[in-house]
N, C-alpha and C positions, 0 to 999 in steps of 0.2 A: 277594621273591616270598612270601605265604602263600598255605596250603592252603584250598580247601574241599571239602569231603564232602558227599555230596547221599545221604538216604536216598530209595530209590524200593519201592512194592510197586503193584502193578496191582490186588490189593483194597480199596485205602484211597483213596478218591475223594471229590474237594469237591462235585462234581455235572457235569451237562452242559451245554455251553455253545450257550444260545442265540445264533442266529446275528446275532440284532438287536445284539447288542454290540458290532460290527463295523461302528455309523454312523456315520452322516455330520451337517453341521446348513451349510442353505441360509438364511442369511438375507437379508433388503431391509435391503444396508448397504453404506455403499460400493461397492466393485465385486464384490462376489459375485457379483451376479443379470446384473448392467449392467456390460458389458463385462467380466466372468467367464464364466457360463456360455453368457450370452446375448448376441451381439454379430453383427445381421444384414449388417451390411457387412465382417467377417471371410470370408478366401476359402476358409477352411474352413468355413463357417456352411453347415446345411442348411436346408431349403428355410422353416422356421419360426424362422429365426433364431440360433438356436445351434451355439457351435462346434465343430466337430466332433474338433479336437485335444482340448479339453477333454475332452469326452464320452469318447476312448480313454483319455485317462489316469485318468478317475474308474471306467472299466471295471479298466485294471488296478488300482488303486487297493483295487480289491474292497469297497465296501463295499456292506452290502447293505438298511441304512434311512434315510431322509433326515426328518430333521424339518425342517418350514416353516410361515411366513415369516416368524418371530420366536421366539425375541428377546424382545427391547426392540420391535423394529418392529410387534410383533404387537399393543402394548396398545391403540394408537392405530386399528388396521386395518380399515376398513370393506370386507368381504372383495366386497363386489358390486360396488364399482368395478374388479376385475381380473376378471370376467366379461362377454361380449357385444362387439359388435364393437369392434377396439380405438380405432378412429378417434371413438368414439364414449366411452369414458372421461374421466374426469376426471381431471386432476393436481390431486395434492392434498401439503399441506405435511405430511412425517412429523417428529412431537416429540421422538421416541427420540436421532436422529442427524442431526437440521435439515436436510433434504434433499427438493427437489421428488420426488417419487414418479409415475413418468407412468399406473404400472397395465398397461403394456404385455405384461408377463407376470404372470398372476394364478394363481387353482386350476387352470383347466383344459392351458395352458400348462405349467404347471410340471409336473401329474401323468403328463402325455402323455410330456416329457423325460424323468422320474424313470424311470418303467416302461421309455422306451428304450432307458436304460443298464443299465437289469436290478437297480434299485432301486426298493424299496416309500417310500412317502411317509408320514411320521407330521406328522397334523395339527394348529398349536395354534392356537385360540379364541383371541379378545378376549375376557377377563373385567377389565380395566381400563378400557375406557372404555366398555364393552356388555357383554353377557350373555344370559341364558338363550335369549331369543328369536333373535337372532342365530348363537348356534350350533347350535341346534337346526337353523334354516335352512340353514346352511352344510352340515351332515351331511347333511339331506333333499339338497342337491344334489348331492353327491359321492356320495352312497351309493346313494339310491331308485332304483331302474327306471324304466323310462317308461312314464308312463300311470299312477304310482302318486298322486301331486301334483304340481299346479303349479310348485315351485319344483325337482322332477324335471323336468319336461316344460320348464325354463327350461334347464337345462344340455343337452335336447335339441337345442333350438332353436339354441342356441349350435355344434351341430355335434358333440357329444360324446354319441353314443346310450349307449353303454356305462357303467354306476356306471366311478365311477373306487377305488370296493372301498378305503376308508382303513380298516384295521383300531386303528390305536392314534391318539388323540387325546387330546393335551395340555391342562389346564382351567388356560390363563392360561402366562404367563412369569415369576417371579423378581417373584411378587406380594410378596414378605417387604423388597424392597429398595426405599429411600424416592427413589428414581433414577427409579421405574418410573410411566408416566404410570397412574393411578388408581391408587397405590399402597394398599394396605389393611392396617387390621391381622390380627393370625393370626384373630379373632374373623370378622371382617368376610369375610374370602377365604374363609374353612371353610366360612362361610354361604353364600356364593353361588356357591361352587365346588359344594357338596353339590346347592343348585337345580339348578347348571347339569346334573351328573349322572346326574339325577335322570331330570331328561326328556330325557337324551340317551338314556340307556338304555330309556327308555319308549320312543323309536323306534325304536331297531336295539340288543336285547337283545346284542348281540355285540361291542358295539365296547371293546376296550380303553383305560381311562382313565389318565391320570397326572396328577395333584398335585400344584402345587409346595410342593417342600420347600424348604430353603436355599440362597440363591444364594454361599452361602463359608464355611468353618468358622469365620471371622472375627465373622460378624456377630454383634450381642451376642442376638439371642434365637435363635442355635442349640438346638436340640432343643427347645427349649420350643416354636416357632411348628411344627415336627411335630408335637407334641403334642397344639398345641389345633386346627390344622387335623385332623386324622387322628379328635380325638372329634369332627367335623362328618362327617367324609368316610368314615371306616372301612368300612365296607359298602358303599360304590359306589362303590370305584376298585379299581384292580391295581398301580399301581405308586405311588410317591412320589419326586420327584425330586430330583438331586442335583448341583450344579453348581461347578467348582474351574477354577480358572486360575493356571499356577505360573513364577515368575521366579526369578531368582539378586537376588534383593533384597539392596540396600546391599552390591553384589559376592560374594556368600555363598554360593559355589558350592557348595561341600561341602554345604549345607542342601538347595542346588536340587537336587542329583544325586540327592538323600534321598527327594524329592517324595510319591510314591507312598506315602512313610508317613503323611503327610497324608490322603492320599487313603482308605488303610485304614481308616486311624483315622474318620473322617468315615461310609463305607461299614457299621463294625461299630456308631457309635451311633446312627446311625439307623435300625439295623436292629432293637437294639433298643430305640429307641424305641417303632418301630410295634408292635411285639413286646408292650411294655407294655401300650398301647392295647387290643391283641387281647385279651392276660389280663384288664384289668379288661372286657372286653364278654363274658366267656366265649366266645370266636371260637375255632375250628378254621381259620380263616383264618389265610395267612399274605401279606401283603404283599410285594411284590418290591421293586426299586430300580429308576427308569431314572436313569442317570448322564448325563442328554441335555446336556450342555456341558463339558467340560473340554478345558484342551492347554497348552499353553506358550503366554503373552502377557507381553508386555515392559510391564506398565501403567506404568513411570515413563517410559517414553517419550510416553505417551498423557496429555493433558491435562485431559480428561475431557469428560462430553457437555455441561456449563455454556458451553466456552470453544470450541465448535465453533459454526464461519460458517457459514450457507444455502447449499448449493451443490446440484450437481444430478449424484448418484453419481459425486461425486470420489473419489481415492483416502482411506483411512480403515484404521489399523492395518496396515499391511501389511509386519508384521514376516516380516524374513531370518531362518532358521533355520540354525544352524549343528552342529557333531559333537555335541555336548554338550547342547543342543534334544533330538537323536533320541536321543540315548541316555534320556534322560530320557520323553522321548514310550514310547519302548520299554517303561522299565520303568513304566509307568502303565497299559499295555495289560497287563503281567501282573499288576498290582494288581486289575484288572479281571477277569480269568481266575481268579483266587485266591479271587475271591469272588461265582462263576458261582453259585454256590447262590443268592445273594439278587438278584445284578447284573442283572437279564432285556438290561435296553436301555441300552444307553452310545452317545453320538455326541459325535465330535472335532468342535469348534469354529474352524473354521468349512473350509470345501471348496476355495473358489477366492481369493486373494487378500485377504479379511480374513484375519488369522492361519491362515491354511489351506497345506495340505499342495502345493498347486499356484498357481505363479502364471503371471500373463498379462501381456502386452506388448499395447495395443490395433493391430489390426492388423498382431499378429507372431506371437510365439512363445509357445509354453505348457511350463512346464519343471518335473520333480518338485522342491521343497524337500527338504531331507535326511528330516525329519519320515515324507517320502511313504513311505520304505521299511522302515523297523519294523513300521509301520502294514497296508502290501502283505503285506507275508513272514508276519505275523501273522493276518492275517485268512484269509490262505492256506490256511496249515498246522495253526492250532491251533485246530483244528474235531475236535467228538467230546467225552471225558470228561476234566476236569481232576483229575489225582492229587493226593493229599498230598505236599507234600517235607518232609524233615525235612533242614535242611543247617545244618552248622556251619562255621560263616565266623569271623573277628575280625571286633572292630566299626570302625565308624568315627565318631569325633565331631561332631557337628554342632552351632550353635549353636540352631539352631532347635527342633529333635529330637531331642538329646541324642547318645548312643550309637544308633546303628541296624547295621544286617547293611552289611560289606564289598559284600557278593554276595548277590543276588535268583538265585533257582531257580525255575519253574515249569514242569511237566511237565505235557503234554496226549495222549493215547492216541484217537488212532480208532480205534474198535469196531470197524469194518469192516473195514481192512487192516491195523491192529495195528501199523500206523507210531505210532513213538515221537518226540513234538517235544520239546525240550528250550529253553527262552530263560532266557536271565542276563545280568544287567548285572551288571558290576563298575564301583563307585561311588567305591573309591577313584582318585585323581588321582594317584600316585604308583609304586602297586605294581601289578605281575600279579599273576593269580590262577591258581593249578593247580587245577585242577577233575578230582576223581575219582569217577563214579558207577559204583558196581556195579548191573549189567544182567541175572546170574543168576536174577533172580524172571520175567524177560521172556521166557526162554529164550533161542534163539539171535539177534544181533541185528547188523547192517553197518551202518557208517556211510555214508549217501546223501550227505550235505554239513553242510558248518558254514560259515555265511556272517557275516561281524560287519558293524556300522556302527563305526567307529575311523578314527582318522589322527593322526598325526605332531602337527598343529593342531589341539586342539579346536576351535578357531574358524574351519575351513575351511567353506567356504557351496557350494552352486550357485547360479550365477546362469543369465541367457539366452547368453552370449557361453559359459560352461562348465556345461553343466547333469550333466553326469557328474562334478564333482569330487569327489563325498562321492556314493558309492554300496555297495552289500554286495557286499563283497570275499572270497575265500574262505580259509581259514585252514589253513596246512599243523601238518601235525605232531600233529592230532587223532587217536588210535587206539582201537578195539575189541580190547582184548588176546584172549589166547585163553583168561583164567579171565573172562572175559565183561566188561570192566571198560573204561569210558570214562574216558580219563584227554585233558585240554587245557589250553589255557593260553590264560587271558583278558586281553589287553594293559589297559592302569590308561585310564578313562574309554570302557569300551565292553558294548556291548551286541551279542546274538550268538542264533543261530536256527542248533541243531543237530537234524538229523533222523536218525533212525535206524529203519531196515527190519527187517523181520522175516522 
C-alpha cells in the first residue's frame, strides 16, 4: 500500500464548471439514431418513435448537451432532406460510414427528442462538402420565429411553430483529418470557417460558435493547424475544438490507465496556442475549449471507414466496456474538471451503442455499460467550483508517458450547499492507496457516501443477460476523524466519488 496526501483550501479555485461539460454526441452511425435511440416498433417506443427505455437511461445518465448529426456524417449532410413529411424524403448514400441514410429522423425530430429528455442540442454545419449558404439556412430554420423568413415559416409548416432555440453551433467536424469528406487544409478551413461565421453571426448575434481544432494529439500538424485556423477565425468564435479517443494499445495498460495525461497535456497546448493568437492580435479575448469527442474506443478492433461494406444502419463499433474502460472514462472527466477554467463544452462519444455508455438489443433491452456510471455520479455531483489539489502520490511508470501521479485527486465544492465531492482514480494495477485529506480549512464536515467502480476482474463487463455486474458499490471503512481528517483506502485499478456534507 502507498500513501497519498491531498492538499485542499476552499480559497484556491481552478474556476466553475460549466454544466455543458457533462455532453453527450448523437451521431448518424450505425445504430446510434437507428435502432438506438429511435426504434418505432420497440414496445417501449413513444408515439414518434423513440425508445422509451433509452430516453430513461439517458435521463439518468444526466447529460445535459447533445451535439448532432456528425461526426464524419455531417460533412456529406444535406440537412433539408431530414425536414417535411417523412414519407416524402430521400435516401441518400452517406460517405463517412457507407450506409443508406433514410432521413427519417432529421433537425426537427431529433430537437423535439433532445429537449424531451432534458437536453439542449449543439449543432454542427456541413463545411465539407457545403457552406456558408447552407448554414446560414439551417440556423434561419432552427432559430427564426415565424413570419420572420421563409425558410422559418418552412419549419412552421413542418408542424414545429416554436424556434427549436440552438444556442452553440459547430463550423464543420474534424476538417484537419484527410478521412473527412472535403477535407481541407488549416489555410483553406480558417477561410471558410471565418465566411461561414461571419454570416452566421450577422443573423443571430448570439449564437455560440466552435472551430475545429484537432481531431488527436497524433496528428502531425497539432498546434500548428490551431494556429493558422484561429489567425482566420479569432474574433468570431468562442470555442476551439478538441477531440481524443484512448485504448490500451499493443496491451499497455499502465499507459491506458494514464490517459487523461494525454488529455491534459492536449487541453494546456492548445490553450496556449489560442492564447498566442490572442497576444499577437492584441485581444482581451480569451477563447475557450469544447472537447466535443472523446472516450475510450478499441480502434484496432476497427478496420477503418476504407474496408466498410454499404449496409443500412448495421451494427458499427460497438465496443463492450469493462472495469478498467470506467476507470479510465472516470478519470478523463476529472481531466476535464481540472481544467474548467478553459474546458466550457466536452461531450462523450458517442450515447447509444457506437462506443457509447448504453447499449440496446433491437426489440429488447437497453442496459448501462460500466462507462455509464463514472460518467452519472459525475455529472451529478460535481457541479459548482472546481478547487486546487495539491497531492502527493508516487509515480507510476508508463511507457507512453513516462512517470505520471499513482493517484488523480479532484475536488469540486457547491457554493450553494457547501457539499464537498471528492473523485480519484488510483492507476496503479497492483497496490492500494491510503488517501488522507485534511478537511479543517472546510470546517465541520460528514461523510454522505463513497461509492467506487472496482472488482476482483478488471475485465468484468455488463451485458443484457447481467446488466448490474460492474456497478458503484459502496466502500466501508472511509472515516471523518474528529481532528477533521478523511482518511480511505483505494483498491489498485479504481475510481471512486466521495461526498462529504457540511
Amino acid at each position: 500500500m502507498y500513501d497519498v496526501e491531498v492538499g485542499l483550501d476552499p480559497a484556491f479555485t481552478v474556476g466553475t464548471v460549466d454544466p455543458r461539460l457533462f455532453g453527450t454526441f448523437v451521431e448518424h452511425m450505425g445504430r446510434c439514431v437507428y435502432g438506438g435511440i429511435f426504434e418505432p416498433d420497440h414496445p417501449t417506443a413513444d408515439e414518434f418513435g423513440f425508445r422509451g427505455d433509452v430516453a430513461d437511461l439517458v435521463r439518468e445518465l444526466g447529460a445535459t448537451v447533445v451535439r448532432y448529426p456528425g461526426g464524419n456524417f455531417v460533412s456529406g449532410y444535406r440537412w433539408e432532406d431530414g425536414v417535411g413529411p417523412v414519407a416524402d424524403r430521400p435516401r441518400r448514400l452517406d460517405l463517412a460510414w457507407r450506409s443508406f441514410e433514410p432521413n427519417t429522423v432529421g433537425v426537427d425530430e431529433f430537437c423535439r427528442w433532445a429537449r424531451g429528455v432534458g437536453i439542449d442540442p449543439i449543432m454542427a454545419v456541413n463545411l465539407g462538402t457545403r457552406g456558408v449558404d447552407a448554414a446560414v439556412d439551417l440556423l434561419e430554420y432552427a432559430n427564426f420565429a415565424p413570419g420572420t423568413t421563409s425558410t422559418a415559416d418552412r419549419r412552421v409548416a413542418n408542424g414545429h411553430k416554436d424556434p427549436h432555440a440552438i444556442r452553440t453551433w459547430c463550423l464543420g467536424n474534424e476538417m484537419d483529418g484527410p478521412w473527412q469528406v472535403g477535407h481541407k487544409t488549416a489555410d483553406e478551413y480558417g477561410r471558410l470557417a471565418a465566411e461561414t461565421a461571419r454570416a452566421m453571426r450577422r443573423a443571430d448575434p448570439d449564437v455560440e460558435l466552435v472551430v475545429c481544432g484537432s481531431s488527436n494529439s497524433g496528428m502531425p500538424t497539432f498546434g500548428t493547424w490551431e494556429r493558422v485556423v484561429l489567425e482566420h477565425t479569432y474574433d468570431l468564435v468562442d470555442h476551439v475544438s478538441l477531440h481524443a479517443y484512448y485504448e490500451p494499445a499493443g496491451g499497455d495498460v499502465d499507459s491506458f490507465l494514464a490517459s487523461s495525461e494525454d488529455m491534459r497535456r492536449m487541453i494546456t497546448a492548445i490553450a496556449a496556442t489560442a492564447d498566442h493568437v490572442g497576444a499577437v492580435r492584441r485581444s482581451d479575448k480569451k477563447l475557450t475549449i469544447s472537447f466535443d469527442e472523446w472516450n475510450v474506443w478499441y480502434q484496432n478492433r476497427f478496420a477503418g471507414q476504407e474496408q466498410l461494406e454499404t449496409t443500412e444502419n448495421g451494427a458499427l463499433i460497438e465496443d463492450v466496456y469493462d472495469v478498467t474502460d470506467a476507470v479510465v472514462v472516470g478519470d478523463l472527466l476529472m481531466a476535464l474538471l481540472d481544467h474548467c477554467d478553459r474546458v466550457a463544452i466536452a461531450c462523450q462519444a458517442q450515447l447509444v451503442n457506437v462506443i457509447g455508455p448504453i447499449l440496446t438489443r433491437p426489440g429488447g433491452p437497453a442496459w448501462r455499460q460500466t462507462i455509464f456510471h463514472p460518467f452519472a455520479l459525475t455529472a451529478r455531483h460535481a457541479r459548482g467550483t472546481v478547487l486546487r489539489t495539491a497531492v502527493r502520490t508516487p509515480a507510476v511508470g508508463t511507457q507512453r508517458f513516462g512517470d505520471v501521479p499513482a493517484t488523480r485527486v479532484t475536488a469540486v465544492q457547491d457554493p450553494e450547499t457547501g457539499a464537498l465531492t471528492l473523485l480519484a482514480a488510483n492507476r496503479s494495477r497492483t497496490e492500494p492507496a491510503r488517501l488522507t485529506v485534511p478537511l479543517r480549512a472546510f470546517g465541520e464536515r460528514r461523510l454522505l457516501e463513497h461509492l467506487t467502480i472496482a472488482d476482483a476482474d478488471p475485465s468484468a463487463t455488463n451485458t443484457a443477460e447481467h446488466p448490474d455486474r460492474v456497478v458503484p458499490r459502496p466502500v466501508t471503512g472511509t472515516v471523518v476523524d474528529g481532528d477533521q481528517t478523511l482518511t480511505a483506502t483505494l483498491p489498485p485499478s479504481s475510481w471512486h466519488l466521495i461526498r462529504l456534507g457540511a
